[in-house]
C-alpha positions as CSV (number, residue, x, y, z in Angstrom):
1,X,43.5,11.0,48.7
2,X,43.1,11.8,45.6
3,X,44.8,10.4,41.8
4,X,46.4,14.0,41.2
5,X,48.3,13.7,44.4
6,X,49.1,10.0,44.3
7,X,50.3,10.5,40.8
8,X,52.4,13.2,42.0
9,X,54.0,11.2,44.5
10,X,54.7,8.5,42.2
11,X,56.1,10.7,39.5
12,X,58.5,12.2,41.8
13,X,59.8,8.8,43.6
14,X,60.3,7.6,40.1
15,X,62.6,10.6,39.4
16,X,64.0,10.0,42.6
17,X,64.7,6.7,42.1
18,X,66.8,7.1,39.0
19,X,69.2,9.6,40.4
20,X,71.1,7.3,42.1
21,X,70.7,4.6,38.7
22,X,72.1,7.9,36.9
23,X,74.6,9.2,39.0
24,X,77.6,7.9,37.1
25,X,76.3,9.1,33.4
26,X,75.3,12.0,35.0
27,X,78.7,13.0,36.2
28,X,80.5,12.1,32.9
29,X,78.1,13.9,30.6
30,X,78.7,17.0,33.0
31,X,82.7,16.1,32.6
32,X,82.3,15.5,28.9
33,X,79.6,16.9,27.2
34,X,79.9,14.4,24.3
35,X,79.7,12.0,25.9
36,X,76.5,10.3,27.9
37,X,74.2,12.7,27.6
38,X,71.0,10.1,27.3
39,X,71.4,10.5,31.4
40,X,71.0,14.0,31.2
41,X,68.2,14.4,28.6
42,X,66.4,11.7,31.0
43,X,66.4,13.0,34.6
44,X,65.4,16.6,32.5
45,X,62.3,14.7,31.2
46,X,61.7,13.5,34.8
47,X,62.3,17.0,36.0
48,X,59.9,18.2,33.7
49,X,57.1,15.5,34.7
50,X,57.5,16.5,38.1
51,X,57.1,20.3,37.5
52,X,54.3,19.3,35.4
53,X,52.3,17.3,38.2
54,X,53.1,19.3,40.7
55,X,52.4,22.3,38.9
56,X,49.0,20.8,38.0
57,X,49.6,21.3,34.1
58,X,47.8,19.5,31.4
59,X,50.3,18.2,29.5
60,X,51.8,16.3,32.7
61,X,49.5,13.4,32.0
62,X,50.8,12.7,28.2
63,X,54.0,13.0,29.2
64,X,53.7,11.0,32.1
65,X,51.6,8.2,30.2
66,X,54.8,8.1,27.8
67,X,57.0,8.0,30.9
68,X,55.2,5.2,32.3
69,X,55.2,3.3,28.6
70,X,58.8,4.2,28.0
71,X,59.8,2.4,31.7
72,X,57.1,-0.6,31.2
73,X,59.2,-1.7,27.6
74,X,62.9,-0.5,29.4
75,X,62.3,-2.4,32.5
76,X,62.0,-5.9,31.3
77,X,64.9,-4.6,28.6
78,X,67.5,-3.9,31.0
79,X,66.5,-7.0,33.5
80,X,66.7,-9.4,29.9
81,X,70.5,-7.6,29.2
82,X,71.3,-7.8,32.8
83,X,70.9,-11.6,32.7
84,X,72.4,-11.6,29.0
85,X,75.8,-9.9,30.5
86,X,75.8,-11.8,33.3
87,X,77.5,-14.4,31.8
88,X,80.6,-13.1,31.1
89,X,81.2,-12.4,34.5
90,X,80.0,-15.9,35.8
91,X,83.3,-18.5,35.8
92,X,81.1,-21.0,33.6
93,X,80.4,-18.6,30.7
94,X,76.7,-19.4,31.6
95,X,74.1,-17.0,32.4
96,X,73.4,-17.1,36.0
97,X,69.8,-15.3,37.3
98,X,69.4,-14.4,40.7
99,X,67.2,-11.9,42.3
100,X,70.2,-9.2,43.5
101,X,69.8,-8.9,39.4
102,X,66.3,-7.9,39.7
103,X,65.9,-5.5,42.9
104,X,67.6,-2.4,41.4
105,X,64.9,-2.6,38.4
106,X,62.0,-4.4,39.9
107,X,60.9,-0.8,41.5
108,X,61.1,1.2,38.2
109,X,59.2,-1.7,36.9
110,X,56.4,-1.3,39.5
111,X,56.7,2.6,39.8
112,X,55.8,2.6,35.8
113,X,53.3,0.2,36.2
114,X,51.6,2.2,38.9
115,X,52.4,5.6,36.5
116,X,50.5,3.9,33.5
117,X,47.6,3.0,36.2
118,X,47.1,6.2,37.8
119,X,46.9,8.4,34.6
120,X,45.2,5.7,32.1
121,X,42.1,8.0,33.1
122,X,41.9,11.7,32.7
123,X,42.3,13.8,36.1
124,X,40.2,15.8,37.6
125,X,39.9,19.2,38.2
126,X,41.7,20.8,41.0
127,X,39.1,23.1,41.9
128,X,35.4,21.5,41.4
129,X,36.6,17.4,41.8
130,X,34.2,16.7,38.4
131,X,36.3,15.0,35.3
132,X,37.2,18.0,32.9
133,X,33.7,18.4,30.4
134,X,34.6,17.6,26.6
135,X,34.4,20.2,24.2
């Protein structure tokens, strides 16, 4: 198989995943448009990567590159403030870590990796399967 089409795939389970991560936001920036629209702006930019791959654009791979960077600094973000905030619900005031913490972002985290991976290199062409020549 080739990297196009495995960079495809990846790039639409990543959007895929975060639907369900979004759903909330998504449903109170449609409610209230002043309101949490950061949920909004980022299943757009994952709609627009997946147009992009599947469409076979060349901008897909920058933008996907940034979407794979922007998950690989997020990821350990949100997993760090998970554990932070976990605290204040724990009875002893004290962080507790467990791995239910790390499942819902451990995917993301390995999706983005995978993102970063796949389009590090430029793709080829569609048509002829040689890398695109340099100008």
């Amino acid at each position: 198989m080739q990297r196009r089409t495995i960079a495809t795939v990846v790039s639409f389970a990543y959007a895929i995943y975060w639907i369900p991560l979004l759903w909330r936001g998504l449903l109170r920036g449609l409610a209230r448009p002043r309101v949490g629209l950061g949920p909004l702006l980022i299943c757009a930019l994952l709609a627009l990567l997946c147009y992009g791959m599947a469409a076979r654009r060349t901008w897909a791979r920058g933008l996907g590159l940034l979407v794979g960077i922007g998950g690989i600094i997020l990821c350990p973000l949100g997993i760090f403030g998970l554990y932070i905030f976990s605290g204040f619900s724990s009875r002893s005031g004290r962080p507790t870590f467990s791995l239910a913490l790390v499942l819902p972002v451990l995917p993301l985290l390995l999706l983005s990796v995978a993102l970063v991976v796949l389009l590090a290199r430029p793709l080829v062409n569609g048509s002829t399967g040689d890398p695109p020549s340099a100008p």
